[in-house]
C-alpha positions as CSV (number, residue, x, y, z in Angstrom):
1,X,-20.4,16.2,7.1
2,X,-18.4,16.3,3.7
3,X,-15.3,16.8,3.2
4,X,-13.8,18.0,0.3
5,X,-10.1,17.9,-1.6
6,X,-11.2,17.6,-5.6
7,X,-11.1,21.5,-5.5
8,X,-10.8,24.1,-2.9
9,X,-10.9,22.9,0.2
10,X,-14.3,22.4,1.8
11,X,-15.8,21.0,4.9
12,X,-19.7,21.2,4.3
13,X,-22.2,20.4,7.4
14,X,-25.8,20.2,6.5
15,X,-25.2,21.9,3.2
16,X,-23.5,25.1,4.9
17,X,-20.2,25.3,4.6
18,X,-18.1,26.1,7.7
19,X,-15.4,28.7,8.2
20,X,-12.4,26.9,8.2
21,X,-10.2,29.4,9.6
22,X,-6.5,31.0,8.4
23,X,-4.2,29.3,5.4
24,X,-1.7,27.4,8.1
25,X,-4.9,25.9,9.6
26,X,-6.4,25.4,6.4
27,X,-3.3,23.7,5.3
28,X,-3.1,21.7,8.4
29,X,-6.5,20.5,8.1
30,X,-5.6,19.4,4.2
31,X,-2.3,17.3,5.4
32,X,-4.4,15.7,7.7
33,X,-7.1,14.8,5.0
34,X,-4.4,13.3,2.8
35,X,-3.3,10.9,5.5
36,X,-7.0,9.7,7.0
37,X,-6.3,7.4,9.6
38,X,-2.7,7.9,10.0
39,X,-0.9,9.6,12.9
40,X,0.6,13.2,11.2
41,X,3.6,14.0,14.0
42,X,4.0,17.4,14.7
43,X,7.3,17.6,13.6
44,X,5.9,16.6,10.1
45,X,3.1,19.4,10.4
46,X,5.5,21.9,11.4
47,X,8.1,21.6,9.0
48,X,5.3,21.3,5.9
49,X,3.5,24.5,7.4
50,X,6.6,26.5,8.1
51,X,9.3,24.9,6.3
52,X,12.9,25.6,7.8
53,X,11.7,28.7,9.7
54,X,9.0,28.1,12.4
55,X,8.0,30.5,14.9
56,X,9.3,30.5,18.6
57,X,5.5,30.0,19.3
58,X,5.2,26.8,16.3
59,X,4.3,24.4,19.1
60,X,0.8,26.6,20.8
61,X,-0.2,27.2,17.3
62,X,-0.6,24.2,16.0
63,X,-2.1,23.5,19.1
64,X,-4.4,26.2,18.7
65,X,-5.1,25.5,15.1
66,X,-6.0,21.9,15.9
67,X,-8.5,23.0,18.7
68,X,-10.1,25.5,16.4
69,X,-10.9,22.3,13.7
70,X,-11.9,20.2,16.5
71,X,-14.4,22.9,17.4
72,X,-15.2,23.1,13.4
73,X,-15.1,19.4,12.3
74,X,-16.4,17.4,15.6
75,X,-13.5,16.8,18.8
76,X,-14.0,12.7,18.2
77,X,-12.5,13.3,14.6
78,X,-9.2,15.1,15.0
79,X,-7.3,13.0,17.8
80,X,-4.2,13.7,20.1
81,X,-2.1,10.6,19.5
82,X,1.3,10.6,19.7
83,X,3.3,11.9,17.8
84,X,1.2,14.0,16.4
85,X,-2.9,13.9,15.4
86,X,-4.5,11.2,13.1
87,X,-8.1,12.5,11.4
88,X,-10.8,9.6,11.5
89,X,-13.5,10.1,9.0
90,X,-15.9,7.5,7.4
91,X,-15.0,6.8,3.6
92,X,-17.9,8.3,2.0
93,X,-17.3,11.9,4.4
94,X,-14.3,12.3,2.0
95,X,-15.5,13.5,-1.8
96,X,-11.9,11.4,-2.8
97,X,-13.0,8.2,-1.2
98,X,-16.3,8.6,-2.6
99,X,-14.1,9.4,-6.4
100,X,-12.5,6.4,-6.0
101,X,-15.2,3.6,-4.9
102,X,-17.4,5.2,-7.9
103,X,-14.5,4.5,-10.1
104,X,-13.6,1.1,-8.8
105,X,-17.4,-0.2,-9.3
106,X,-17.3,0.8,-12.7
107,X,-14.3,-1.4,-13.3
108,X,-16.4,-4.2,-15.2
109,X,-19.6,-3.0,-14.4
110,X,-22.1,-3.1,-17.7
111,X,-21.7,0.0,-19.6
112,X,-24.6,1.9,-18.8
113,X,-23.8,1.5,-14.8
114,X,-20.0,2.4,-15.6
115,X,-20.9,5.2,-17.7
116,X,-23.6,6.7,-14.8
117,X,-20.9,5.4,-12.1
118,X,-17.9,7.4,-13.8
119,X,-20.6,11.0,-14.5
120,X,-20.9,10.7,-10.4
121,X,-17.5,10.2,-9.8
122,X,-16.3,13.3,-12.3
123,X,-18.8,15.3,-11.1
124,X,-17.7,15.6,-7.5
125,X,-14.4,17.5,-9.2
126,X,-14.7,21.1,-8.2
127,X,-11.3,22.4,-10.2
128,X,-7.6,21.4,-9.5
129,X,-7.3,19.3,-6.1
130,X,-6.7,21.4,-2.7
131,X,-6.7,24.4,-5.5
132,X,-7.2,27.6,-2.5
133,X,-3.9,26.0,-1.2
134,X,-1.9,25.7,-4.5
135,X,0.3,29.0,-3.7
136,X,0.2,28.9,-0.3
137,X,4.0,30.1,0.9
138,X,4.4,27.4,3.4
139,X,7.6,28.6,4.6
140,X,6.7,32.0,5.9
141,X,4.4,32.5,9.1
């Protein structure tokens, strides 16, 4: 499974890619890529996804939201842990991981590698970073 940041967001299985549901659980699923292996509280979900004005219902949608990816992306990825969810992935499932350890191994490599290591790394861009979510009105439902 890939997942992808450098560009619209993308989860890819077996070259499909999935459906990755509404722009709050699209978003949710993008906070929790940016912070790979660390806990994400629901309070800190909440008030990136809705700002100063949640719903009544905040708390059974992210709920819902989180079971929908966990159906999506794999239920031994997306964890309950509180106070929140943390996201395991392995480095090279994540296309910005994968950016970065091209880039680092062409740090003093000979040219030829560095040069072939950095055309991998820039082609895994896709367009601006997380670009489907750029204008997303967090604070509205």
């Amino acid at each position: 499974m890939e997942f992808r940041l450098l560009g619209p967001l993308e989860v890819v299985d077996g070259g499909r890619p999935l459906a990755l549901g509404g722009p709050k659980q699209r978003s949710l699923l993008a906070i929790l890529l940016l912070h790979i292996g660390q806990v994400v509280s629901t309070e800190r979900l909440i008030d990136e996804l809705w700002g100063e004005s949640p719903p009544a219902t905040v708390a059974k949608s992210i709920q819902a939201y989180v079971s929908r990816l966990r159906k999506q992306i794999g239920e031994h990825r997306l964890l309950t842990r509180s106070p929140g969810y943390i996201l395991l992935l392995d480095p090279p499932e994540l296309d910005l991981a994968r950016f970065e350890q091209l880039v680092a191994g062409a740090r003093g490599a000979d040219p030829e590698r560095a040069a072939r290591q950095l055309r991998e790394a820039l082609g895994l861009w896709r367009g601006p970073p997380l670009a489907d979510l750029a204008y997303q009105p967090f604070a509205q439902a």
